[in-house]
C-alpha positions as CSV (number, residue, x, y, z in Angstrom):
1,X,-10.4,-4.5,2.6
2,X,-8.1,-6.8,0.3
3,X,-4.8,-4.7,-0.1
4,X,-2.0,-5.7,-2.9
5,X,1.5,-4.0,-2.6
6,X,3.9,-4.2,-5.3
7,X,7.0,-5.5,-3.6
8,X,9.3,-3.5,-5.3
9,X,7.9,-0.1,-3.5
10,X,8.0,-1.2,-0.1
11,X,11.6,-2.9,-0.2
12,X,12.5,0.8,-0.6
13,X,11.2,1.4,2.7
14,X,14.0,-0.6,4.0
15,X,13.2,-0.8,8.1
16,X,10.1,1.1,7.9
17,X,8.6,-1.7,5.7
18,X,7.5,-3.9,9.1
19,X,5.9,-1.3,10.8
20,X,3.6,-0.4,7.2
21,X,2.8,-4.2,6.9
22,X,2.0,-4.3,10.8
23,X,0.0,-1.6,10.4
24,X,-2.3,-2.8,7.6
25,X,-2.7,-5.9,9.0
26,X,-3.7,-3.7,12.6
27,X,-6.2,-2.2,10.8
28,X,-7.7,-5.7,9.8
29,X,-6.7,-5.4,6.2
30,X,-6.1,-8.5,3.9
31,X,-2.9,-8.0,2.7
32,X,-1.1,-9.8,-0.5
33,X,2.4,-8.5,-1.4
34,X,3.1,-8.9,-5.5
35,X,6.1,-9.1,-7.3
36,X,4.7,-6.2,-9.6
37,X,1.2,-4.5,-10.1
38,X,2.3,-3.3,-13.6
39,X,2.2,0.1,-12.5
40,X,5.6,0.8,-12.8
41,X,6.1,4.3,-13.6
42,X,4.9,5.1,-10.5
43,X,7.1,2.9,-9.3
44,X,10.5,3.9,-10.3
45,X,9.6,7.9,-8.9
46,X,9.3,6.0,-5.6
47,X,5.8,5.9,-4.9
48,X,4.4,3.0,-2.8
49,X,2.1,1.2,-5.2
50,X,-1.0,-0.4,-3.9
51,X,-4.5,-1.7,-4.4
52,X,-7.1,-1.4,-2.3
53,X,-10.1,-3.4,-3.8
54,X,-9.2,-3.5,-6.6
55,X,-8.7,0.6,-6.8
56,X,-5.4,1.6,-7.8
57,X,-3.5,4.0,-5.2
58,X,-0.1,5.4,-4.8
59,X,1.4,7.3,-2.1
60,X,4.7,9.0,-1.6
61,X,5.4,7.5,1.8
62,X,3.4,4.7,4.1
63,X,1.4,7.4,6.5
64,X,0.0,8.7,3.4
65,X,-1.0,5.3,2.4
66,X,-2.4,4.5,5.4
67,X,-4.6,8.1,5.8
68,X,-5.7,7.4,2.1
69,X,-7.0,3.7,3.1
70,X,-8.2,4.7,6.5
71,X,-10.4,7.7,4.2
72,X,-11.4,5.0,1.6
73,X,-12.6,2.6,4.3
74,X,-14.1,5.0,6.3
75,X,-16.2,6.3,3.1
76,X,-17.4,2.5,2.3
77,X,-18.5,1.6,5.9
């Protein structure tokens, strides 16, 4: 799955932002990380802000993020 972060959301995640990017890229994802995904009030109320092919997705903190994508790849394989 092709996965774009906005890199403002992670930074926020300060030391826990390795272990989210380590675990996307476990889980074979193709990850990009982008200045901004133009979502951005989202954003600034601290929700990670991601796409996952192409579908936009927020999450309130990185294991949501990850059981969200784990659910959206399990539904498409």
């Amino acid at each position: 799955m092709q996965i774009q972060l906005c890199k403002k959301s992670i930074l926020r995640l300060g030391t826990g932002m390795p272990s989210l990017l380590s675990s996307l890229r476990d889980r074979d994802h193709s990850l990009t990380v982008k200045d901004c995904l133009n979502r951005c009030q989202a954003c600034d109320q601290g929700f990670i802000i991601a796409t996952a092919d192409g579908l936009p997705m927020r999450a309130k903190h990185a294991e949501q993020l990850l059981n969200d994508l784990d659910s959206l790849a399990e539904e498409e394989g």
